[in-house]
C-alpha positions in Angstrom: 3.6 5.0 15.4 3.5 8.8 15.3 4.6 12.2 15.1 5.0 14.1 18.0 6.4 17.2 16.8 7.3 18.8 13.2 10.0 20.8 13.2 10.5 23.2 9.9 13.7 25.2 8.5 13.7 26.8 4.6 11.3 24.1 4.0 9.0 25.5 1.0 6.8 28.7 2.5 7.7 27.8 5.9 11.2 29.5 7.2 11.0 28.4 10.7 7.6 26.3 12.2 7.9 23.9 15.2 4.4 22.2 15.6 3.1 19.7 18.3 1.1 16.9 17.2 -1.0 14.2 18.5 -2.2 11.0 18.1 -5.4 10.6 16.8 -6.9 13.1 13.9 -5.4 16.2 13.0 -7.2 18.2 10.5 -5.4 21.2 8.6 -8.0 23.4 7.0 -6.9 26.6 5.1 -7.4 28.4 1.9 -5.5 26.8 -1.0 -2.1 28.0 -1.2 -1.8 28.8 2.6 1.0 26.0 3.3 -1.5 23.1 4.7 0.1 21.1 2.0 3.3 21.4 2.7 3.1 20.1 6.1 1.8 16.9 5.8 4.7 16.6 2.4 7.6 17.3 4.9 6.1 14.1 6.9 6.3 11.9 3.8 9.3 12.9 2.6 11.0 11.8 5.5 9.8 8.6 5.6 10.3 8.1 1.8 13.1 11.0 1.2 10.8 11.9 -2.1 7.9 14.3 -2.4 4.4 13.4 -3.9 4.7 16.5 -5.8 7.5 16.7 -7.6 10.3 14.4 -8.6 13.4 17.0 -7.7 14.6 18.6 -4.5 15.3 22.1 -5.4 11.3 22.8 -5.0 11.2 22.0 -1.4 14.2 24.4 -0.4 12.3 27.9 0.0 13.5 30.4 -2.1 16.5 32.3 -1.4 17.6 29.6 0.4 20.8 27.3 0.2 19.3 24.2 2.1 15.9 22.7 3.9 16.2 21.0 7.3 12.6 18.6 8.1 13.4 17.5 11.8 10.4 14.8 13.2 10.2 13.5 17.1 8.8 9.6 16.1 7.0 7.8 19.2 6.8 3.8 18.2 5.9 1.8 20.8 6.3 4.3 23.6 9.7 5.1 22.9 10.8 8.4 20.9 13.4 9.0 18.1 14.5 12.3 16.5 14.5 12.0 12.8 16.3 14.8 10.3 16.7 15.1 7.0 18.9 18.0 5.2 17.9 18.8 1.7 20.8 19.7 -0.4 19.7 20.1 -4.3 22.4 19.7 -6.2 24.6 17.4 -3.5 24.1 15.0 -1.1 21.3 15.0 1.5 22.4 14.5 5.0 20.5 12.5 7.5 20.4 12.4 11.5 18.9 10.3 13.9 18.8 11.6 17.5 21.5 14.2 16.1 23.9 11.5 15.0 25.0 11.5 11.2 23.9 8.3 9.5 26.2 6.9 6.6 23.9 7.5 3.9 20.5 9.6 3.6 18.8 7.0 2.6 19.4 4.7 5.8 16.8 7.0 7.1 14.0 5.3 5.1 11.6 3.2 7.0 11.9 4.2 10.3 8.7 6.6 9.6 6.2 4.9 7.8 3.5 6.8 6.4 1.1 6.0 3.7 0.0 9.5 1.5 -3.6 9.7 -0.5 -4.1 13.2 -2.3 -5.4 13.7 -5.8 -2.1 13.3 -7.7 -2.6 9.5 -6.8 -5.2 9.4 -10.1 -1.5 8.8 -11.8 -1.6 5.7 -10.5 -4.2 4.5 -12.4 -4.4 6.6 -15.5 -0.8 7.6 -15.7 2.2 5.4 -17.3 3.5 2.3 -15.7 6.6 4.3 -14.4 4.1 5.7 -11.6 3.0 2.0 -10.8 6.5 1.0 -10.8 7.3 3.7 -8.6 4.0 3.0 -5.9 5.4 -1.0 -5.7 9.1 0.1 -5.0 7.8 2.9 -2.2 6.0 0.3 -0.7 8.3 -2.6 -1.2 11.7 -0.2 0.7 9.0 0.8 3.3 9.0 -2.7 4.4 12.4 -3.9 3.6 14.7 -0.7 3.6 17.7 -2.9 2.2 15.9 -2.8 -0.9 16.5 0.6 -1.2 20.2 -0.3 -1.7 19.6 -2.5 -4.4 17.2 -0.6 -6.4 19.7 2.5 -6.4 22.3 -0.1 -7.4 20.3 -1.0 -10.3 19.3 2.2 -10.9 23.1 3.0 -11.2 23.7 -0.2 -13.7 21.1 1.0 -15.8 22.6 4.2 -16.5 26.1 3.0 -17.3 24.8 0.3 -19.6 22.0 2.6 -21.4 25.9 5.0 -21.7 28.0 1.7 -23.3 25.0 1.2 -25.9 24.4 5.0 -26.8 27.6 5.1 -27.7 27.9 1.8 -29.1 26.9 2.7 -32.8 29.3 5.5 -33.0 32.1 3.1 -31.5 33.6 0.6 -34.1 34.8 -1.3 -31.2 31.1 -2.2 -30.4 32.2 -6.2 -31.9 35.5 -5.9 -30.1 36.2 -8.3 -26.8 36.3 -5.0 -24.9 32.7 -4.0 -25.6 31.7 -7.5 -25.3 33.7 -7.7 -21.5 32.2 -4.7 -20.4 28.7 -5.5 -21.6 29.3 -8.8 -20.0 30.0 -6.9 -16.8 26.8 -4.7 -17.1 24.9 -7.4 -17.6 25.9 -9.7 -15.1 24.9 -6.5 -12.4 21.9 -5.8 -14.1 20.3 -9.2 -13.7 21.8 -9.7 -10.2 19.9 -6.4 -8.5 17.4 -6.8 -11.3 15.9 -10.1 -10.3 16.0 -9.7 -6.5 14.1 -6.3 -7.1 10.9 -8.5 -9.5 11.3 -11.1 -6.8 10.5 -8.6 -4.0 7.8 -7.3 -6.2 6.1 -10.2 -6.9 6.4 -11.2 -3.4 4.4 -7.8 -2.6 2.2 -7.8 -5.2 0.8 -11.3 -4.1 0.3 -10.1 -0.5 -1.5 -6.8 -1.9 -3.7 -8.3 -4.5 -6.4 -9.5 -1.6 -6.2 -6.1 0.1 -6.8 -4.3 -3.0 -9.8 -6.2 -4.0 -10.9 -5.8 -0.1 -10.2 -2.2 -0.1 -11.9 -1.3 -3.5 -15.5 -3.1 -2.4 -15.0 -1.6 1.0 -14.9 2.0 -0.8 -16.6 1.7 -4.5 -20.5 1.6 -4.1 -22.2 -2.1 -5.1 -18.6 -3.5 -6.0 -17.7 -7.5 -5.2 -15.4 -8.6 -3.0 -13.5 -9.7 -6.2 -14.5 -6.9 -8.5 -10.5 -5.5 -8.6 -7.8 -7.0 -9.1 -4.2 -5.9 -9.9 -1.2 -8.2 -11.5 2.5 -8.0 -12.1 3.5 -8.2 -15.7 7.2 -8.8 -15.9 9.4 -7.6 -18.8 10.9 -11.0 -19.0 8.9 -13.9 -19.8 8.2 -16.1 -16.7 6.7 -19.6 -16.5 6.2 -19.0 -13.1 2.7 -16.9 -11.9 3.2 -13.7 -11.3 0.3 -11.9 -10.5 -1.6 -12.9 -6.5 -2.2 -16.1 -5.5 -0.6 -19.0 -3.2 2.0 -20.2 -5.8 3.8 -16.5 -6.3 6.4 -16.2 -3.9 7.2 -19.7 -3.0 10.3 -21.6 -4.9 9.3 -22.6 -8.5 10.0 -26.4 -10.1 13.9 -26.8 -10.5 15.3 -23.7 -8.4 14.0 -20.5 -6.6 12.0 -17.7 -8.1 14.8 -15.6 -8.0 16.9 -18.0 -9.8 14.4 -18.5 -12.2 14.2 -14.9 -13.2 17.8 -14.5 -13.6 17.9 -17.3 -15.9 15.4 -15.7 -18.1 16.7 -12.2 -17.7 19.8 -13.2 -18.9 18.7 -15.2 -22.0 16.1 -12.2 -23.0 19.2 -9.4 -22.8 21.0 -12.1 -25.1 18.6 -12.5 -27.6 17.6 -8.6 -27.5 21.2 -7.5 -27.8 20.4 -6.4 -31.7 17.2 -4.7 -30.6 19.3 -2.7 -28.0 22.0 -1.9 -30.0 20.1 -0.3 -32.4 18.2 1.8 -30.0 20.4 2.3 -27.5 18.9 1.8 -24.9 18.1 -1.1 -22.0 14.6 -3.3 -23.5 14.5 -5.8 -20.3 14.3 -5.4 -17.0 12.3 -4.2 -14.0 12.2 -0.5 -15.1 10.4 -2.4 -18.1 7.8 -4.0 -16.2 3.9 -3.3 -15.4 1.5 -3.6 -12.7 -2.0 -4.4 -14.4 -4.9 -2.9 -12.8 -9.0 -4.5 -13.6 -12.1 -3.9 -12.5 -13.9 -7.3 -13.5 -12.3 -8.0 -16.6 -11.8 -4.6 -18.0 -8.4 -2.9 -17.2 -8.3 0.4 -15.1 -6.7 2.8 -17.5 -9.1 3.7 -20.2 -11.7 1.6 -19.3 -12.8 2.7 -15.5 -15.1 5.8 -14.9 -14.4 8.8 -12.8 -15.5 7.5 -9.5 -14.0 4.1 -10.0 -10.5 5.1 -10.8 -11.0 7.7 -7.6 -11.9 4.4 -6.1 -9.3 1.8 -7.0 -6.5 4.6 -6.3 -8.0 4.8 -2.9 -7.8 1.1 -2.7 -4.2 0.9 -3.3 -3.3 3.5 -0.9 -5.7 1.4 1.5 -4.2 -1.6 0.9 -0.7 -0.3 1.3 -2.1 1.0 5.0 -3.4 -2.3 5.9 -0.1 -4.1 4.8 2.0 -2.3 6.7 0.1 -2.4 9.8 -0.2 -6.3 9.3 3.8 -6.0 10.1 3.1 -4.8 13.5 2.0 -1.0 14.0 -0.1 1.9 12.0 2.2 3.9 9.6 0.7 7.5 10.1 -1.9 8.2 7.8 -2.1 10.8 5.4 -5.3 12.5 3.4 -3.9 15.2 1.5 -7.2 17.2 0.0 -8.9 14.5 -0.7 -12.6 14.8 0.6 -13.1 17.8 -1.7 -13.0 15.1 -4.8 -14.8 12.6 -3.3 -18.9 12.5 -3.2 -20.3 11.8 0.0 -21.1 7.8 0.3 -17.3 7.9 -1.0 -15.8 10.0 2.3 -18.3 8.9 4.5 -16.9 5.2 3.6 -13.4 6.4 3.5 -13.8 8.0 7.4 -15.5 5.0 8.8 -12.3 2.8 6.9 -9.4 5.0 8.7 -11.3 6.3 11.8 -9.0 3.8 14.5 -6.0 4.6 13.0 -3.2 5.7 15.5 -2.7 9.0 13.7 -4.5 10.5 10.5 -3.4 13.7 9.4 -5.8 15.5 7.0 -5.7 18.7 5.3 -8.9 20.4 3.8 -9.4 23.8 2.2 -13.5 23.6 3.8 -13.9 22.0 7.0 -17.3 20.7 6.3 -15.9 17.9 3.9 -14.2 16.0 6.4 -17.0 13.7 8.3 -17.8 14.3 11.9 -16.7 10.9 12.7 -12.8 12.1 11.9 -13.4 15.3 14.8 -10.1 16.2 16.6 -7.6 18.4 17.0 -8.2 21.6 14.1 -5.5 23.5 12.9 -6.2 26.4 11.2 -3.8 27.4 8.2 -4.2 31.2 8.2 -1.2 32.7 5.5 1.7 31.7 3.4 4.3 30.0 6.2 2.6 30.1 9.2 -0.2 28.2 11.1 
């Protein structure tokens, strides 16, 4: 899989660009704040509709501007789509596909698969478990786009039941039978998307757990083949095994996993219920839960040094790159500044790991950091919005 052409409108510091790409390594190499950046975001948002960069729209519409329009020609397998997003902050986006409207935006999801490493990935292992949440899901709806459904469903549960509790100690009718039959209501959505969605990550996080460990001793200098290891840590107590390993995905004694978790969702939102009330706020669930990152037996965050956080961030976005592939072709890859914050056994490592992929796209402020054996095509960033 790649891109073949980049098409641009109102799209951050770019008001009109139409760039031909091709497979193999392209490197963008400008000053900081030239727009290098930029490029290689409009890629991944439209395979993910969400930037790396911020968590809103409105930054990626170029000022002065009512709307952003990424357009992408996609070549898979010899055949080529046209893939456009419109970004509309403030309503809904609209999304194309060979110039016919799709239902929904986010239908466009999948059909470009990329896999994005830049510095801001260090939130993956020192930042909160929301960014780990996040990474899984990405991941999880790059593979399986349904999921995207469910996860916006339960996304949309969440909000209206966190609503019925705020208000709930201000309402006397909280111990009436219509708070209780609408909390029932709630509840009974919230564990129906909520399980499927801890299935799908367990499922994932069992089939990334070798990868990762692969991918940090193929990267970190002297590590073991064994040395990391990551593990999913549910919000609701499990006596299944969760974190990688042969046992994780398959059916559990007396009914399937996902059964399983329902069950114990449901009794753990039952015996919470004072707990929530009195906060006001949803205590279980997957927006809840953790992904627990080690090096040896020491965890990640607060524990790991410079270079090996550097390292096992590198080895998730790895990983991610060699699942995906494992499902049949490369998602285009994506190194977003990173050789400037890696020492040189670190990006000489790095190039030898992604040099056969079907398309890298690379952007570097000094050409020099990028390793000869990633030479291609160079394109030179020269001012704000133009290339």
């Amino acid at each position: 899989m790649h891109v073949s052409r980049l098409v641009l409108h109102s799209f951050r510091s770019y008001d009109e660009l139409d760039l031909t790409l091709s497979p193999g390594v392209t490197t963008f190499v400008g000053s900081n704040g030239q727009g290098k950046t930029n490029l290689v975001e409009a890629v991944d948002y439209l395979s993910r509709l969400s930037s790396h960069r911020v968590a809103a729209d409105a930054p990626l519409v170029k000022q002065g501007a009512e709307r952003a329009t990424v357009t992408a020609a996609v070549v898979k397998d010899g055949r080529e789509a046209v893939l456009e997003v419109e970004i509309n902050p403030g309503r809904a986006n609209r999304a194309r596909v060979n110039r016919s409207p799709m239902p929904r935006s986010r239908d466009l999801v999948g059909l470009l698969r990329t896999v994005l490493f830049s510095p801001e990935d260090l939130a993956l292992v020192k930042g909160d478990p929301a960014e780990r949440r996040r990474f899984l899901d990405d991941l999880m709806v790059l593979r399986l786009p349904r999921l995207a459904g469910v996860r916006a469903d339960y996304d949309r549960v969440l909000r209206q039941r966190n609503a019925l509790l705020k208000n709930a100690a201000a309402d006397r009718r909280r111990g009436s039978e219509y708070f209780d039959s609408t909390l029932s209501v709630w509840n009974d959505q919230l564990v129906r998307t909520g399980a499927e969605l801890v299935e799908a990550r367990i499922g994932l996080v069992d089939e990334l757990a070798p990868l990762v460990a692969q991918a940090y001793a193929a990267v970190a200098k002297d590590a073991g083949r064994n040395e990391a290891s990551v593990r999913y840590l549910p919000s609701v107590p499990l006596d299944v095994p969760v974190q990688g390993g042969p046992d994780t995905a398959v059916s559990a004694e007396g009914g399937s996993l996902r059964r399983r978790i329902a069950e114990a969702f449901t009794h753990e939102l039952a015996s919470r219920r004072g707990d929530e009330l009195q906060r006001g706020i949803t205590l279980v669930g997957p927006h809840r839960d953790e992904l627990a990152l080690a090096v040896g037996t020491l965890p990640v965050r607060g524990y790991a040094s410079h270079g090996e956080s550097w390292s096992f961030a590198l080895a998730l976005r790895l990983a991610s790159f060699d699942l995906l592939r494992s499902d049949g072709d490369d998602p285009v890859l994506i190194l977003d500044d990173v050789f400037a914050e890696l020492d040189v056994d670190r990006r000489e490592r790095l190039a030898e790991l992604v040099a056969d992929t079907e398309q890298l796209l690379v952007t570097a402020a000094v050409a020099a950091d990028v390793p000869a054996v990633l030479s291609g095509t160079r394109i030179d960033v020269r001012r704000e919005g133009s290339v």
